[in-house]
Steps between C-alpha positions, in 0.01 A plus 500: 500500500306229323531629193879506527507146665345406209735634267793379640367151492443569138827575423658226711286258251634703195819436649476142562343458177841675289729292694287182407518589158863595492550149701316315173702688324811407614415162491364508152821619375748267727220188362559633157889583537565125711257359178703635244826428643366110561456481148757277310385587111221586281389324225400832322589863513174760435647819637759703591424480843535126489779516337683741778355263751773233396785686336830568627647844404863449376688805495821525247714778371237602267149512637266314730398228391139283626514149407349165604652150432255227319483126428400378222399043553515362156405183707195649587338640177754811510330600860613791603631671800523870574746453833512743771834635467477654841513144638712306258834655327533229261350274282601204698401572786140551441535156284604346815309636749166417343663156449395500111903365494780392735735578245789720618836631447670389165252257399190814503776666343562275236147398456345827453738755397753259231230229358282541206260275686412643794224479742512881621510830294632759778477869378414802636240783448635867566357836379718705325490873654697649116323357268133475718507092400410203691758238405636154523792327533783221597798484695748583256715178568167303381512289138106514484429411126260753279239268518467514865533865500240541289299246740553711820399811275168349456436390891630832623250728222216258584501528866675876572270805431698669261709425170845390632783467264822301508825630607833319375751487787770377333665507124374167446164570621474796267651333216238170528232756518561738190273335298205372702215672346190591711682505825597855594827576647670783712850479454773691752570783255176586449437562901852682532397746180138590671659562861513847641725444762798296501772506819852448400614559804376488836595841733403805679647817425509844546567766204381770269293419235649565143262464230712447189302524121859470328817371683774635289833658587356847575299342815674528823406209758539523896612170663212659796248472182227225414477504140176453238605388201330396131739205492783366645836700416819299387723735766396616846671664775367338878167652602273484765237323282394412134141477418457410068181517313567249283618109550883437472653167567590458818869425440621792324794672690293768651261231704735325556737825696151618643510136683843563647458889616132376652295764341130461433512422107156405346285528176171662555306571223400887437716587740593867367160591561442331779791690707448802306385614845810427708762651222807624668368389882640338701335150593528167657450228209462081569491238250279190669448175342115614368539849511672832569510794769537859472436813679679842593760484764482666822726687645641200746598264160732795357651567846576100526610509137777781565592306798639180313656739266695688749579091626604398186814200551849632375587449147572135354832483384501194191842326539763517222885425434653721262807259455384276265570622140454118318233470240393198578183235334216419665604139531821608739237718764366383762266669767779628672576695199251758566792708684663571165238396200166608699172271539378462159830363372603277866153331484512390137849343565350309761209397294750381209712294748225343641461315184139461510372275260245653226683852593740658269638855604598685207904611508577770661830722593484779793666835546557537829436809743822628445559591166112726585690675748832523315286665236397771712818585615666533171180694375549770790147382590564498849440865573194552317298205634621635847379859399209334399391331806572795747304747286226591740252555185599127385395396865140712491398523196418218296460637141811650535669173620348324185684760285838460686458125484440498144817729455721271700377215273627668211864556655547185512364406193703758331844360713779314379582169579804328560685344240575214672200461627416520161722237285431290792140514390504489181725162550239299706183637229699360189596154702341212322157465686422840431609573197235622255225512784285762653618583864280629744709753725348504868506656821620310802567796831530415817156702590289268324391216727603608866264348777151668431571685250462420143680623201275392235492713207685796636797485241543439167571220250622526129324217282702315213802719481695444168837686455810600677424857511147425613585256756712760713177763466286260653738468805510827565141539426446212819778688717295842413140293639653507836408855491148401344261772681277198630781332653617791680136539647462157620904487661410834621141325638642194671797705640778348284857726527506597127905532548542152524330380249650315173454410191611178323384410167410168379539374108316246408444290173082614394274224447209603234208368651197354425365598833628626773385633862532460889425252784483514834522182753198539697179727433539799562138650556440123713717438780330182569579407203888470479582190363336650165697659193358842363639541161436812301591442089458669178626415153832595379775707725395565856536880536139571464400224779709693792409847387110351541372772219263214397320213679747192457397164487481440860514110634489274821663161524362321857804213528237319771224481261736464206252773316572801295256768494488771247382804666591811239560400109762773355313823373831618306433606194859459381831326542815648533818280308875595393560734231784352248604820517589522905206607781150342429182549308137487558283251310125522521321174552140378477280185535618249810578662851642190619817549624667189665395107462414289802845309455717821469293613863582248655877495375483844646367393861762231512806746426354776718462176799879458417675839524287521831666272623875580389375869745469281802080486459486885481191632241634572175435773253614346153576641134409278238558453177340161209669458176494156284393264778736649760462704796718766561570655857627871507465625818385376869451744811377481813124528524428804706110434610467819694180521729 
């Protein structure tokens, strides 16, 4: 009995003694969590741990991204102060609050942002996850002068424990920087070419996994499918997902439609081998902000998944009126002329009768819907396209609906069209102001740009046209798009009645460009970001920026900061340009990657602020075009975000 009296009151102690300990060491880390939080700044980083003790993590649509604010006090010797970000979002306020200047609102602005001779140099230390690089850097609305970049360079590498280089934020910081020698730099292409994931877009879905070493006409794609692809493809039907191995800009068509059906759409480096595993599985893929998700699907995903297919809404039905048979210019549409001339053609009226200074439209004349549908009729065309689309094998089986697709397209290729229809044509493309001059021959349906659902690059366009006999092949080239196998998909995928939809076709005078590309009126991979401009350009004619085969030079333009910041140069290796001969040619180029000058950005940002506001504020998605000191607008659509 003693003995075990003895060893209870043992263990009692041992027990007293743990909780005391635990007790310290609670209190040792709420002392050191209440210390570090109490600190304001550091006047020296030596370790990553200090580092983390102070940074904010910023999370954007690329990666995660660690960073903490500093102030440098010329005043003071260049003194400098590592801030804790945790405490203090901005500059001024940790300026303020440790009363080192009263100083606020446009005069801090002013007096620390704009003026050569300032008192404070306010940057920024982050570590870049891509390229494994500490870095520096300025707010990109900031005119700091070289000198006192390379003065902050110095501070930060004398008082942070590793090598930190400089990172332009904006085309003027990059340009006043080329030549510094001994400073080291990290520019924004260089992070985007060493990343290994990139999201462009947000999502969750559920779908097969397709691994894809060639996409060529002999693969069939499932709209239940999440694709792995080398490279973006100029033509996709809608999918479940698309997951690329390689960097693409982020504006080509296919992003861009992966945004509006809200699909999981990413780059992830190695990704072929890295889903070897799940090839032809089903799964449940998400594209987050810093990374992605995936694993198998169980058994209560699919069963949801058939679900919302057996709940699917009935099918849209576009609106048309067949009773207008007047060619008509651009400059007599309005947007109420989508009815008869379809979105492409209505909008561009309404652009050119805006009369936006700094904006020229090039002429234009539009075939309406009906002379599409009087051209099936007379072509007995009727029949066979109804054939087509009750064909139960057309319905199933998708490499037999490619082949019937492609066999309609030739029909109407091969049709006749109607001789008025004809001379009436042939009238408007010998009429002074075209005369002599490439015409572009485009389509404008009434399927392109219904509410969320977007119509970019399912149908076709015919560059620089030259002839009579040429001209009416290219129309019925556009008329045959409408049966373009991706277009079907995605009407088929969004629930679009393919028997109501139409045709018009828009001929326009070409403009040879000397670069060319799209822009969007907010950013599209920021949302809180939405006053900005994201403009995607490469030299010469545009086709190659919206089919996205190669990384375009890729640009934002921040109105409140007034800053333009570069963050892809153009990685074509070629220009296409017309061919004297009709069509276009390709040109190989070398040396310069520069695409667009600060003024001609910001010429841009101004005429996309514009035609947002002719749309009553709505985001824009806008065709370019920049020849001899004038920019060109050929299209502008709704901007369908998606997720």
């Amino acid at each position: 009995m003693k003995f075990q009296s003895l060893k209870k009151i043992a263990v009692d102690a041992m027990y007293v003694l743990l909780l005391a300990a635990l007790l310290i060491a609670s209190t040792t880390v709420k002392a050191q969590q209440k210390a570090s939080a109490g600190v304001r700044s550091l006047p020296a980083i030596g370790s990553r741990q200090q580092f983390d003790e102070l940074a904010r993590v910023y999370t954007d649509a690329t990666y995660a991204l660690p960073h903490v604010i500093f102030v440098i006090d010329r005043k003071e010797e260049n003194k400098i102060y590592y801030v804790n970000s945790k405490r203090y979002r901005f500059h001024r306020d940790f300026v303020n609050g440790t009363y080192l200047s009263l100083e606020r609102g446009q005069q801090f602005f002013e007096n620390n942002y704009l003026k050569p001779n300032r008192r404070f140099i306010l940057g920024t230390i982050a570590y870049q996850t891509p390229v494994r690089r500490w870095t520096f850097e300025f707010w990109e609305g900031d005119l700091i002068s070289i000198a006192q970049i390379k003065e902050a360079s110095d501070v930060v590498n004398r008082t942070f424990f590793e090598r930190v280089a400089y990172k332009p934020n904006s085309l003027r910081q990059e340009e006043a920087s080329a030549s510094t020698q001994g400073m080291e730099r990290v520019l924004q292409s260089d992070i985007a070419r060493e990343q290994e994931y990139q999201p462009l877009n947000l999502a969750r879905g559920l779908g097969r996994i397709h691994i894809i070493n060639k996409l060529d006409e002999h693969v069939e794609i499932g709209s239940n499918e999440i694709l792995v692809l080398n490279e973006v493809p100029i033509h996709l039907p809608p999918v479940a997902g698309i997951i690329t191995t390689k960097p693409s800009t982020p504006l080509s068509h296919i992003n861009l439609l992966a945004k509006s059906w809200g699909v999981p759409n990413a780059y992830i480096k190695n990704a072929q081998e890295l889903f070897r595993q799940y090839d032809g599985w089903w799964v449940a893929l998400e594209t987050m902000p810093d990374k992605y998700s995936i694993r198998r699907a169980d058994l209560n995903q699919l069963r949801e998944y058939q679900k919302r297919l057996a709940e699917r809404q009935d099918a849209l039905s576009p609106r048309f009126d067949l009773s207008v048979k007047r060619l008509v210019a651009l400059s007599e549409q309005r947007a109420r002329s989508v009815v008869a001339y379809g979105a492409k053609s209505a909008n561009l009226g309404e652009v050119i009768n805006a009369r936006l200074p700094g904006i020229v439209v090039p002429n234009g004349w539009t075939i309406p819907f009906f002379y599409y549908n009087q051209f099936i009729r007379e072509n007995k065309l009727e029949e066979p396209i109804y054939e087509m689309m009750n064909d139960q094998r057309f319905v199933h089986d998708p490499a037999y609906r490619r082949q019937r697709l492609a066999a309609m397209r030739e029909k109407i290729t091969r049709g006749r069209v109607n001789e008025n229809l004809q001379r009436e044509v042939w009238r408007r493309a010998h009429l002074p102001e075209y005369e002599s001059k490439g015409l572009f021959v485009r389509s404008s349906s009434n399927t392109e740009d219904l509410l969320n659902f977007s119509g970019a690059g399912l149908y076709s366009t015919v560059p620089n046209v030259r002839g009579d006999r040429e001209l009416i092949e290219a129309i019925k080239v556009v008329w045959a798009s409408l049966w373009n196998f991706e277009a079907y998909e995605a009407r088929e995928q969004a629930g679009v009645d393919h028997s109501k939809v139409f045709m018009a076709v828009l001929v326009q005078e070409g403009v040879n460009a000397e670069s060319a590309g799209v822009m969007i009126t907010t950013d599209p991979y920021d949302r809180e970001n939405r006053d900005a401009t994201y403009i995607s350009a490469k030299r010469g004619l545009g086709i190659r920026v919206v089919e996205g085969e190669k990384i375009a030079e890729q640009i934002i333009f921040r109105p409140q900061s007034n800053a333009v910041q570069v963050l892809t140069r153009s990685a074509e290796d070629s220009l296409l340009t017309f061919d004297d001969q009709g069509g276009v040619r390709e040109i190989a180029i070398t040396g310069e990657r520069r695409v667009l000058t600060d003024a001609v950005i910001r010429r841009l940002a101004r005429s996309a602020a514009q035609i947002k506001r002719i749309f009553k504020g709505r985001e824009q998605d806008i065709e370019w075009v920049y020849s001899d000191g004038q920019v060109y607008i050929v299209q502008s659509r709704p901007y369908i975000a998606g997720n």
